[in-house]
N, C-alpha and C positions, 0 to 999 in steps of 0.2 A: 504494500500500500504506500501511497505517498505521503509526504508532510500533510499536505490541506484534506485528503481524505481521511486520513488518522485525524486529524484536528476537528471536521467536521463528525465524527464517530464521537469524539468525547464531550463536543458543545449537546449532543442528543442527551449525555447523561446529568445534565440539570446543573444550575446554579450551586447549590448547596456540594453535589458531587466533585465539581470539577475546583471550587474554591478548596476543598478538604484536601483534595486529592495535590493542589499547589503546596499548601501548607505544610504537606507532609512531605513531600517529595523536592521539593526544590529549599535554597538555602537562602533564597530571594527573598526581600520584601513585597509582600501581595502588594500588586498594583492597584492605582485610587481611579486610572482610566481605565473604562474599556475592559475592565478586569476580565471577565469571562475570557472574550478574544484570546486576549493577552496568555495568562492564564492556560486553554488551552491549547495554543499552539507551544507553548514553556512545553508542555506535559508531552504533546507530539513527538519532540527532538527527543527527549528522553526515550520515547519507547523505539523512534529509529535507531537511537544509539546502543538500544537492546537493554539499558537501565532499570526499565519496569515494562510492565504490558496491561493494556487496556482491562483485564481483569483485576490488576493492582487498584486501578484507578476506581474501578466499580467498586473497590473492597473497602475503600479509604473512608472514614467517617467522616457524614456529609459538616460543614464548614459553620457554624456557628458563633457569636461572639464569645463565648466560654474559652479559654488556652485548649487548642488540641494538643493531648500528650502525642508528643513525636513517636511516627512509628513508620521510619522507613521501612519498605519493604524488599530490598534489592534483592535480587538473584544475588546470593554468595556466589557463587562459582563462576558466575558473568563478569564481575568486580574485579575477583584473581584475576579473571581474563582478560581482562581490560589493563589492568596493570601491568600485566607482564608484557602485553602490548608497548604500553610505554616505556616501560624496565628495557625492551629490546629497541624503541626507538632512541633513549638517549643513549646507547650507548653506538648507533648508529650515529647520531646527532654531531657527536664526539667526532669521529673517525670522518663525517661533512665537514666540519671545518677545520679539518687539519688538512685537507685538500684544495679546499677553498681560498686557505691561505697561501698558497701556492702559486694560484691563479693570476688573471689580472682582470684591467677593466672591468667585469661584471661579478669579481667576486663577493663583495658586499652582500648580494642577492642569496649565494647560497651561505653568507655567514648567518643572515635572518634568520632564514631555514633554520640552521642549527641551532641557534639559541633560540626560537621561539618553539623547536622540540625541545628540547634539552628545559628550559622554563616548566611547561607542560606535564613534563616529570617530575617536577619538583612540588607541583598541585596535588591540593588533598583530591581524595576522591569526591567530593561535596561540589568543586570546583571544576571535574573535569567536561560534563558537558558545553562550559560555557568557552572552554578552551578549545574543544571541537568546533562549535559553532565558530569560532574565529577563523580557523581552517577552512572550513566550509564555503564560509563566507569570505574569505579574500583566500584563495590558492596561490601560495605563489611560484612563478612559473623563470624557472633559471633557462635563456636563451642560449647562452654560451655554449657551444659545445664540447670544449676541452671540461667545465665544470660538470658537463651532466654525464657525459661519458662516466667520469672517474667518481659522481655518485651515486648512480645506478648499479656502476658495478658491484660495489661495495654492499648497496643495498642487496643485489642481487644473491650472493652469495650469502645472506641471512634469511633470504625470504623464505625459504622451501622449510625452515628450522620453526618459523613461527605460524606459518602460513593456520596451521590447526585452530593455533589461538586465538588466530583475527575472523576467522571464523567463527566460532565460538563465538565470538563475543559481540559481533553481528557488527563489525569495523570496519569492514573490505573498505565501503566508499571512502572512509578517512585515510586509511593507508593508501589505496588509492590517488587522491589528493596528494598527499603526503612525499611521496615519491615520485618519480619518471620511470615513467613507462616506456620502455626502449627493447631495440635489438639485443637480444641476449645470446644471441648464437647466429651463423650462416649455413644453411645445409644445402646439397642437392635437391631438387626435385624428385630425383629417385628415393631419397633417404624419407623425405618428407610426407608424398603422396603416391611411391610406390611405382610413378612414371618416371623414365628418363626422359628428361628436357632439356636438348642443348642447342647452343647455338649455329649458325651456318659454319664456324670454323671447326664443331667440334667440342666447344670447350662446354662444360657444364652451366648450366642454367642455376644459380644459387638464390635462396630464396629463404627471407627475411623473418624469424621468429623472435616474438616479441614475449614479453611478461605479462600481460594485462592478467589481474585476478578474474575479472568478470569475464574472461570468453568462455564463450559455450563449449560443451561436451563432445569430444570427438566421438564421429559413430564409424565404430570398427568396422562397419558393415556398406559405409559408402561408396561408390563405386565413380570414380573418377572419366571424365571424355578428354582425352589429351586434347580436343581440339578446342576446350573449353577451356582449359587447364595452363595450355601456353596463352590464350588470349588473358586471362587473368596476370599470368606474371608478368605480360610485356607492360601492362602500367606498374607494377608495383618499383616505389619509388618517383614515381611521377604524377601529377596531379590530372592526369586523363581520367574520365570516367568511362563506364561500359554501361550498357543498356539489352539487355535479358531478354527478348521477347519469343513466342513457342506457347501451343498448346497445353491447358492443366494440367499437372501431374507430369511434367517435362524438368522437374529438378531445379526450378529456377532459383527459389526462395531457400531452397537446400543448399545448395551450393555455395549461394553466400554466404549461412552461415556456418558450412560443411569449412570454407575456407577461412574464415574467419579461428575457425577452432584447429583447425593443423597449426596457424600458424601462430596462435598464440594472444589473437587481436583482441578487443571489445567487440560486440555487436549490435547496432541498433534497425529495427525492421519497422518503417514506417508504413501502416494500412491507410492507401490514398480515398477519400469517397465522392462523391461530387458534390458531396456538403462543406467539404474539407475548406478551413479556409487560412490564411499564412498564419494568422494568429497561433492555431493549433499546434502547427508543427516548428514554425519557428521561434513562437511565447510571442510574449505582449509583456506588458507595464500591471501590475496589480498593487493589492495593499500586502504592505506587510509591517503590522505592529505599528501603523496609524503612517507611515511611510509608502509611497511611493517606490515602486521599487521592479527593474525588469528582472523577467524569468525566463528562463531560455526554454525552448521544447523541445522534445526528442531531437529531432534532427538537426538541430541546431548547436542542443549538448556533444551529439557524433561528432559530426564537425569539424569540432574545438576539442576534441577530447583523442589523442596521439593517437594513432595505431587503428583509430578502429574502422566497422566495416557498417559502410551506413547503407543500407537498401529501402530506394522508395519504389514500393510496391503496389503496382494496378496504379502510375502515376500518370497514366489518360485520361483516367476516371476524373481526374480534378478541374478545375476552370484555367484556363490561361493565366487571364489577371492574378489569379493565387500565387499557383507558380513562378510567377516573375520574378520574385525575390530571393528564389534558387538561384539564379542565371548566374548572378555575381560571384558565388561561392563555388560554384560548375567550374571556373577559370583558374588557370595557371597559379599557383601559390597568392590569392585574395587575402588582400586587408578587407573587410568593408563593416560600413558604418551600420547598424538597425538598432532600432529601439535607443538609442539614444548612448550606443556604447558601440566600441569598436571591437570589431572580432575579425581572429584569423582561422583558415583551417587549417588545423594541425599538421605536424608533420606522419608524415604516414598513412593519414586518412584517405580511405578509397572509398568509391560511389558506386554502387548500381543502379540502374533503373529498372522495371521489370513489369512487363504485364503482359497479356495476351495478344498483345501488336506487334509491331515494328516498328514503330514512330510512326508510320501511316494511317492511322486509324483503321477499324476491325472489317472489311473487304466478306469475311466469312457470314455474318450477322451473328455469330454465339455468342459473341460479347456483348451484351447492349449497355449503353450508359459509355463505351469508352470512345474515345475522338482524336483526330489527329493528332499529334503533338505539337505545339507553337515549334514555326521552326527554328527562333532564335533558342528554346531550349534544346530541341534534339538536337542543333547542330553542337552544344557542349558535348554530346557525348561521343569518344571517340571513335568507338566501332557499335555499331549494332550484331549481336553476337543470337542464334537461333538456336534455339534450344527443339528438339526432337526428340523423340520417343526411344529410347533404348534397342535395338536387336533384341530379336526372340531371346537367343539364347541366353543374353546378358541379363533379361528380365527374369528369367527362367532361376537363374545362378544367385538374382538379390532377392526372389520371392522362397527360393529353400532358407537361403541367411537366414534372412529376417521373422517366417515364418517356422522354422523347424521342419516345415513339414519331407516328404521325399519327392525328388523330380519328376519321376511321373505324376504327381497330384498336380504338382507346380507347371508342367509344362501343359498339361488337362486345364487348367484355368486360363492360363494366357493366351491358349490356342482361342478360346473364348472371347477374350480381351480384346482379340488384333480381328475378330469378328464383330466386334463393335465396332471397330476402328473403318474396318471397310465400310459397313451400314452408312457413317456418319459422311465420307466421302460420296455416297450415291444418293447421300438426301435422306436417306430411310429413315437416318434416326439423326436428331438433334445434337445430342453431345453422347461422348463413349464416358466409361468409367475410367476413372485414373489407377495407375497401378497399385494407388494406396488400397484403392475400393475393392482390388483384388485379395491383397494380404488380410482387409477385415475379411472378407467372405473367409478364406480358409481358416484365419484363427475362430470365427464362428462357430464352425464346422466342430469344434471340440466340445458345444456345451448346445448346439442346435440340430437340426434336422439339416438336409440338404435345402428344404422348400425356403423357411425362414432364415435359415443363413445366408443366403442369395435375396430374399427378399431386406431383411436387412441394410446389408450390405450396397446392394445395388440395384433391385429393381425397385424399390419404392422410391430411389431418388431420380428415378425418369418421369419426364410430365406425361401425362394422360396419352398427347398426339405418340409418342413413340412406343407407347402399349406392346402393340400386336408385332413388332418388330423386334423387340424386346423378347417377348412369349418367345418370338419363334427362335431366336439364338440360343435361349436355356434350353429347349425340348433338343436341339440339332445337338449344339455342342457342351452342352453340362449332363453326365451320364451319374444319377444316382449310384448306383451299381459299382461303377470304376471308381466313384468316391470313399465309399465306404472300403471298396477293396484295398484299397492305399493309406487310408487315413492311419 
């Protein structure tokens, strides 16, 4: 949940509630404005920072003129956690500006850094939220590159020791902050994603793995298209985008952040809709704590935030005018001005686009709602990259993975599958199933019938007109009989 969704969660539990629940919780003077407000957004950062949690706050005796006897409630074990957090940042703190002092011109920048960790540590625990929130709220950000090399490194080689505890302790985004996020190694392509990728002379294709705590989950079971594969590394390190376009269930939204996770990045996935408007994805101006104050939005946070992999998703669906204020940050290493502050995109940061077009708008009509793409946006993107449908056999080879089941069942379903595929080409049927819709049907099959695990799965999700077209490809090509023999 976010700050203002958790804040608006605890204004629901009442005046009395949420004043009790400050009282006991924070080491502040109850505010004389706006107190509620105030109040519970205080109580919010707490339970992000994993402090307490919205049941602590229900639990708190509601707020009365009487003295409430103090009764913090902290998770012990979060607290150690937290601490030891800090116990390893100052002693990281340390070893920042003995490097720092070394430096020149911008070293000042990572002396802060250290002494405003190193301070930090030296706060009680009653104290530390408010020490976070200063982090939070002002990151500070060392350009220098001789400085940040030499303390990421440093950092880097603690992380992996504590990484449990920042977990725990529910820290990531502070330590996050806290740090640079950088290249922490160079590998092959072959090392990395199992393809050799080299250049026209030969020499290997090397390719950039990062630290970020937040990337996603590598899935063992992905299955790489070198021809996707080299278009992706030919921007990395350059501020070119790509743009995704291909049929559902063609890997697009995986891939991103299938990539994202080999290589170590953050990832952010923004859902475009034709409501969408720049506010959403890029933030606006809001209150905060009787303050004026900009807020960035997802795609905006990506951005600006090193390494990561930002993909705008189904982004035809949206209005031109919306979009516009992409265009700027589409371009070669962008300063640019919005909302009233100036932002850059990070280094490392890569882009997608992706939807069921080409930048042309949708020629087939199974998309509806999406539209050309203004051409001063598609023309940011550097390649337009087509995304298809896997080979038989290859599909055959991720629906055993994935599914468990054995290849005859697996290749009995798909035979199926690329019978839809053809329908959908002659008109017959509107849209095929995606290979996902495949892998439901057969995990089905272990707790349903044949009839309902195919209904399930995939014939309830065709409209009415593709009925009888439908009927006829389960009776042709789905054999009760050979299912059950197999299963």
């Amino acid at each position: 949940m976010t700050e203002q969704q958790i804040t608006l969660k605890i204004l629901s539990f009442g005046t009395g509630k949420i004043l009790g629940a400050y009282r006991a919780f924070c080491s502040s003077e109850m505010p004389t404005a706006n107190a509620n407000a105030v109040c519970a957004k205080a109580l919010a950062r707490l339970v992000l920072a994993g402090l307490i949690t919205l049941d602590n706050i229900q639990a708190a005796p509601a707020y009365t003129p009487a003295p409430v006897a103090p009764a913090p409630a902290f998770d012990a074990s979060k607290l150690d956690a937290v601490a030891a957090v800090a116990n390893r940042s100052e002693e990281i703190a340390l070893e920042v500006r003995r490097i720092a002092a070394d430096a020149s011109g911008v070293a000042s920048n990572a002396v802060m850094l250290a002494n405003n960790m190193h301070e930090m540590t030296r706060s009680s625990l009653n104290h530390m939220q408010e020490r976070i929130d200063e982090f939070v709220q002002r990151p500070v950000v060392v350009d220098a590159s001789i400085v940040q090399s030499a303390v990421a490194s440093t950092i880097a080689k603690e992380f992996e020791a504590f990484k449990r505890i920042v977990v725990e302790a529910g820290a990531e985004s502070v330590v996050a902050d806290a740090t640079a996020v950088h290249v922490v190694e160079r590998r092959t392509a072959l090392e990395v994603f199992g393809i050799p990728v080299t250049y026209r002379d030969g020499s290997d294709v090397m390719v950039d793995i990062y630290n970020h705590p937040a990337a996603p989950s590598i899935d063992p079971h992905w299955v790489w298209s070198e021809k996707i594969l080299r278009a992706i590394l030919g921007v990395q390190g350059t501020y070119d985008n790509l743009f995704f376009g291909g049929a559902k269930g063609t890997g697009k939204s995986q891939t991103a952040e299938q990539f994202a996770a080999y290589t170590g990045r953050a990832y952010v996935r923004y859902q475009f809709t034709k409501y969408t408007t720049a506010m959403d994805f890029m933030g606006g101006k809001g209150m905060t704590e009787g303050s004026t104050v900009f807020e960035k939005g997802a795609v905006l946070s990506g951005l600006t935030t090193p390494s990561t992999v930002v993909l705008l998703d189904e982004i035809s669906m949206t209005d031109a005018g919306e979009l516009a204020v992409l265009n700027g940050f589409l371009e070669p290493n962008p300063v640019i001005s919005y909302g009233g502050e100036v932002h850059r995109r990070a280094a490392g940061v890569l882009v997608f686009g992706a939807d069921n077009t080409l930048t042309a708008g949708d020629e087939s009509g199974l998309y509806g709602g999406t539209r050309r793409l203004n051409t001063a946006t598609a023309e940011r993107f550097a390649s337009v990259i087509k995304f298809e449908h896997m080979p038989e056999a290859m599909e055959i080879d991720i629906v055993c993975r994935r599914t468990g089941c054995n290849k005859a069942l697996a290749k009995h379903v798909v035979k199926a599958l690329n019978a839809f595929r053809a329908k959908v080409e002659s008109g017959d049927i509107i849209d095929a199933p995606s290979i996902r819709q495949t892998m439901y049907f057969i995990k089905n099959l272990r707790l349903m019938i044949v009839e309902d695990a195919w209904a399930a799965a995939i014939g309830n999700r065709q409209p009415s007109e593709s009925a009888i077209a439908v009927a006829a490809i389960k009776t042709a090509c789905i054999s009760q009989e050979f299912i059950e023999k197999h299963l």
